[in-house]
N, C-alpha and C positions, 0 to 999 in steps of 0.2 A: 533147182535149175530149170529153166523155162526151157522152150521146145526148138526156139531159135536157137540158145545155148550151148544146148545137146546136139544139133546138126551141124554147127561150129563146130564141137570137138571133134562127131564123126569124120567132118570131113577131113579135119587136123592129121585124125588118127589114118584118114585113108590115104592122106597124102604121104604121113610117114611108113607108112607096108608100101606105097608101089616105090617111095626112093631108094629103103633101102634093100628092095629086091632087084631093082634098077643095078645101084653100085655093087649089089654083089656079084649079078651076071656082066657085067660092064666090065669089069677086073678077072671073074675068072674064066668068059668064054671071050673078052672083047667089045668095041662098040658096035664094028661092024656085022659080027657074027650073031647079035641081040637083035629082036625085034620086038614090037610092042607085042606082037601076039604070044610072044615068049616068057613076056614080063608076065603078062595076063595070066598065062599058064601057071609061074610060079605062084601066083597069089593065091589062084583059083578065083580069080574074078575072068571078066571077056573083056576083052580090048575095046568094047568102046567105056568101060568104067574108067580104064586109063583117060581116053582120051576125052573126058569130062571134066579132065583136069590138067591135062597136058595135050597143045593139041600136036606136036608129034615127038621125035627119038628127041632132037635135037634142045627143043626146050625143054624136058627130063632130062638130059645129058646136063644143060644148063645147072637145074636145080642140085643134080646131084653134084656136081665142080662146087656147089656154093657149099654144101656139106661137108665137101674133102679139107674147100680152105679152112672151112671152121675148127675140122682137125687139127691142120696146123695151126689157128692163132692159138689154138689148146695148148700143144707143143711148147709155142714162145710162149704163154704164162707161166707153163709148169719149170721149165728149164732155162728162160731166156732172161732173170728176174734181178739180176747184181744190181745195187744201188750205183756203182760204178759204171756209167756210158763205155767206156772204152771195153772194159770187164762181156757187158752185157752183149756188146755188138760181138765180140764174139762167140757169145755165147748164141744169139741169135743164128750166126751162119754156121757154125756145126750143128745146129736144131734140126736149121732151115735142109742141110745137106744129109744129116742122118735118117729126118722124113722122107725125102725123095727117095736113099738109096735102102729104106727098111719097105714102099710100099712105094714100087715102081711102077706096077702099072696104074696106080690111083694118080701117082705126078705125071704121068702121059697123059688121064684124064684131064689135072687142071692147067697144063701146061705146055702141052703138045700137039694134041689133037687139035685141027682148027673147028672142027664142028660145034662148039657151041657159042661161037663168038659172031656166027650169026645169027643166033636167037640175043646175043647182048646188042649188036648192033641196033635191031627192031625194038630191044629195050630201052634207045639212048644210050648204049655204054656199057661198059663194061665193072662192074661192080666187086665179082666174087672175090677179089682181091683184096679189095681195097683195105679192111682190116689188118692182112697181114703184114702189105707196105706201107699203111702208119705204123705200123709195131717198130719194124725196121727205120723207117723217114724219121720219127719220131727220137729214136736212139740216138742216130748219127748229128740231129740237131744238137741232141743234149752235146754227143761230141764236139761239137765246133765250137757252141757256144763257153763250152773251157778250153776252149785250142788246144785239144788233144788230138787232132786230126788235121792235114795241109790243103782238105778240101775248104772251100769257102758257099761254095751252094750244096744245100740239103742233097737235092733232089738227083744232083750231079755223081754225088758222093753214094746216094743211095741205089743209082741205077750200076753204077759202078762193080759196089757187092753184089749185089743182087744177081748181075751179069756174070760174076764170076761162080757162085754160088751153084746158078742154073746150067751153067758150062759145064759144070766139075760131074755135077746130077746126070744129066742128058747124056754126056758122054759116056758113064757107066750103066746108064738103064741103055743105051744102042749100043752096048758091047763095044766101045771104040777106043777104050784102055790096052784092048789089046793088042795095039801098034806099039806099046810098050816093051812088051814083050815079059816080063814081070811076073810076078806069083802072082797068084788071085790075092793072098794076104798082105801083099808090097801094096795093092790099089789103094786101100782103104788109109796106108800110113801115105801115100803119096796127097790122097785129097786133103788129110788132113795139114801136113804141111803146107801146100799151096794155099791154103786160106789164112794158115798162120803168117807166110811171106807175104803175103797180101795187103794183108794189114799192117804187117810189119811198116811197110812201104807209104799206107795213109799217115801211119804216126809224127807228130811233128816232134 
């Protein structure tokens, strides 16, 4: 391995100790209660090694959102996989729903918090997603394309779940289930039903 090589992987390697010292304090003290000098401290590096690679929270906050989604496209390989469109799609959104409500504060990360969506902005756009809504977009075409579904555009059909998916998520990570009034064990059979009637409803 040449010398150039070896500095490539260093840095590979030091990018991945401050992420995910990043996502660990990021989830269990917060984003806002994390500072880079924090970060530094856990590494035991000094904060400007961070910022030799990040120049501040926000674009870290960034990198680390692009890691969480990679969890979930994990998720829909592992779980989301029926040859069946129809099958899969909903296989996709109890994935999609089990992920947010098994690591809450990690879905607040990628989908809550607006701070990292202006480091995507100066990036052109917003990217860390993208992966997971083809996983999803990608399914629902296969649905349409065998008229198993009364949507007629993908994208329609796809913002659609998605919207319902993130509703179901959000509103149990912000404790708002409990307008309900409910057992805590009644929630979990409630979301899951509402995704089934949901679909019910797409089916043609």
């Amino acid at each position: 391995m040449g010398i150039s090589d070896r500095k490539e992987r260093e840095k590979q390697e030091m990018r991945r100790l401050i992420i995910e010292a990043a996502m660990r304090m990021f989830v269990d003290e917060g984003y806002e209660k994390t500072s880079i000098r924090a970060i530094a401290e856990k590494i035991e590096y000094s904060p400007g090694t961070i910022y030799l690679y990040y120049k501040d929270k926000d674009e870290l906050l960034y990198e680390v959102q692009r890691e969480a989604f990679g969890e979930l496209l994990k998720a829909f390989q592992e779980n989301a996989v029926s040859k069946d469109p129809w099958k899969r799609l909903t296989q996709v959104m109890h994935t999609y729903v089990e992920f947010g409500l098994t690591h809450p504060d990690l879905y607040d990360l990628m989908f809550i918090i607006r701070s990292p969506m202006k480091t995507a902005d100066e990036k052109g756009g917003w990217t860390n997603g993208d992966a997971c809504f083809d996983y999803l977009n990608h399914t629902i075409q296969e649905c349409i394309e065998r008229q198993l579904i009364r949507y007629k555009d993908n994208r329609v059909a796809s913002l659609s779940v998605w919207s319902l998916g993130h509703g179901l998520v959000s509103l149990e990570v912000r404790c708002r289930f409990k307008v309900l009034e409910v057992a805590e064990g009644e929630v979990a059979r409630i979301i899951k039903a509402s995704i089934d009637e949901h679909l019910k409803l797409m089916k043609t």
